[in-house]
C-alpha positions as MATLAB code, in Angstrom:
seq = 'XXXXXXXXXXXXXXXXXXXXXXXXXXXXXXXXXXXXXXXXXXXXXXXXXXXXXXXXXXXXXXXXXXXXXXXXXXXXXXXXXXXXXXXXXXXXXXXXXXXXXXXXXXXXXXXXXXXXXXXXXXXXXXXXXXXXXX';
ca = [
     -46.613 -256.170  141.309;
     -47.941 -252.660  140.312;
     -48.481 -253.264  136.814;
     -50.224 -256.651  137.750;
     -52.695 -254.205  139.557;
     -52.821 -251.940  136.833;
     -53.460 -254.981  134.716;
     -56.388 -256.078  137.082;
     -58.291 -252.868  137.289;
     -58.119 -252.508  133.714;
     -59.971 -255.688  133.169;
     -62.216 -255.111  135.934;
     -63.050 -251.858  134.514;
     -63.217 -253.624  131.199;
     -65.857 -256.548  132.434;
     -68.246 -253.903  134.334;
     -68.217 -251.175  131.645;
     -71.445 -252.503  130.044;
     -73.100 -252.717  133.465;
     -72.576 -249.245  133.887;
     -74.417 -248.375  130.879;
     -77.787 -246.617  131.494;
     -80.788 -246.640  129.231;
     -81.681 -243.194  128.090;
     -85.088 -241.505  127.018;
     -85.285 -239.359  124.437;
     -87.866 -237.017  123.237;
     -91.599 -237.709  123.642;
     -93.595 -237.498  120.223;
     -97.358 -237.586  120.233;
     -98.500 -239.156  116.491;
    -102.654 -238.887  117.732;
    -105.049 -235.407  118.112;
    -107.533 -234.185  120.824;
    -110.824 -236.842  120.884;
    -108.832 -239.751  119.199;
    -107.514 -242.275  121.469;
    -103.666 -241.515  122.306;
    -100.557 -242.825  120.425;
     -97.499 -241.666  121.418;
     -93.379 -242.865  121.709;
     -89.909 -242.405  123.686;
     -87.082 -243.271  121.746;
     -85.080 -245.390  124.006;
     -81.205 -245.286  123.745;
     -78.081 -247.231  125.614;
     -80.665 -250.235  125.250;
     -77.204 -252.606  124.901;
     -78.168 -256.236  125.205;
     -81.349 -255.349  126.856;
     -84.908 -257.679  125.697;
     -87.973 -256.201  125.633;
     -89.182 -258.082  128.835;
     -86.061 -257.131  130.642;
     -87.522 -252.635  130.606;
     -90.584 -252.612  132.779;
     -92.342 -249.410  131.986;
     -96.087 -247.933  134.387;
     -97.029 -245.572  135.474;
     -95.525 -243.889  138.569;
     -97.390 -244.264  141.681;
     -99.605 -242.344  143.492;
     -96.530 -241.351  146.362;
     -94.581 -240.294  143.289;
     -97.000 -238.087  141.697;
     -97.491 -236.586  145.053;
     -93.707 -235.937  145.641;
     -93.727 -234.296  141.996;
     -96.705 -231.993  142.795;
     -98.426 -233.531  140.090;
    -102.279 -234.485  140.015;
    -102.761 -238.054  138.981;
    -105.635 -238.115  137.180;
    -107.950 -240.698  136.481;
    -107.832 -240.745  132.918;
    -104.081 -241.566  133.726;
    -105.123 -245.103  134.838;
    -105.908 -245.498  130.905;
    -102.577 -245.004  129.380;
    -100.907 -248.428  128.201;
     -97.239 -248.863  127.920;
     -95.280 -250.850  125.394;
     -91.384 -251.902  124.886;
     -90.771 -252.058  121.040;
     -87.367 -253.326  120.116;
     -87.497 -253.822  116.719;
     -84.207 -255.289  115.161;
     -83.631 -252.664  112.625;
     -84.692 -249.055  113.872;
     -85.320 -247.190  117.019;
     -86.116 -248.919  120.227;
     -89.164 -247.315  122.078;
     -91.827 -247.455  124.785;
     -95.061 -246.702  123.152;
     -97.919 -245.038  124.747;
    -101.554 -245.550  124.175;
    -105.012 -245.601  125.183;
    -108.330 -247.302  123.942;
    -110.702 -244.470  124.697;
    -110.254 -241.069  123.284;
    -108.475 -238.204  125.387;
    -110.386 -235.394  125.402;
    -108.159 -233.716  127.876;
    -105.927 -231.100  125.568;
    -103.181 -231.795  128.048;
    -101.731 -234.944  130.077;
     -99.245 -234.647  132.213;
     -98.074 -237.869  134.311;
     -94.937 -239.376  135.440;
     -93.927 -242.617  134.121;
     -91.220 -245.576  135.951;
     -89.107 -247.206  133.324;
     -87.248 -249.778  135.027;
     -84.783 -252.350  134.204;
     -81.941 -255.286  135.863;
     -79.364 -251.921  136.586;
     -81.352 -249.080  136.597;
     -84.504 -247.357  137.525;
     -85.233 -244.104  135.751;
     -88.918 -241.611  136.753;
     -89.721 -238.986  134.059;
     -92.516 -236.777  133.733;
     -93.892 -236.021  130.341;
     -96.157 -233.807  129.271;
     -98.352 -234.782  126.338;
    -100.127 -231.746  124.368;
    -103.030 -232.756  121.784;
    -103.907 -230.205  118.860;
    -107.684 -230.338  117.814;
    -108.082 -231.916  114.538;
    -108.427 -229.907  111.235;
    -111.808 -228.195  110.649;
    -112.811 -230.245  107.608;
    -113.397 -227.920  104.779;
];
């Protein structure tokens, strides 16, 4: 009877592994410059089986920015966010905006949320001026 329990958890433990699975964020790179309108990425990770439509990603809400301490700003309200799953490469949420930022710093706390998980991270976006033309 024991190892019939030891067989039982195993394949419970087996079955639920890839529930347990969360999705990960990695680093945030910004590809745009100060008074260009922003383009950014996360590298998602642990995506698994995961579609695009299944990772909601917004911005955090006015409650969590206060909770952070963090001004939300109204150029904030701006900011677009993208899943990109692409089948061969990196899987990502990009950012963007139409207008130009002309803020040399953002900082703003985004909700990335999926069916097992729910994940708040702050990033911090720094823009360099473009190069004076020679």
């Amino acid at each position: 009877m024991a190892n019939l329990n030891k067989i039982a958890l195993t394949l419970l433990c087996i079955l639920l592994a890839p529930l347990a699975q969360a999705l990960s964020l990695g680093e945030l790179s910004v590809y745009s410059l100060l008074n260009q309108p922003l383009d950014a990425a996360i590298a998602l990770g642990n995506v698994g089986q995961l579609a695009p439509a299944e990772i909601s990603v917004k911005l955090a809400d006015a409650a969590e920015f206060e909770r952070a301490g963090i001004d939300r700003e109204a150029v904030l309200s701006e900011l677009q966010f993208e899943v990109l799953m692409p089948k061969a490469g990196t899987s990502m949420i990009k950012i963007s905006s139409h207008q130009p930022v002309t803020s040399p710093y953002l900082n703003f706390l985004i909700e990335i949320q999926w069916p097992n998980g729910l994940i708040i991270r702050e990033c911090t976006v720094l823009l360099n001026p473009p190069a004076a033309e020679q």
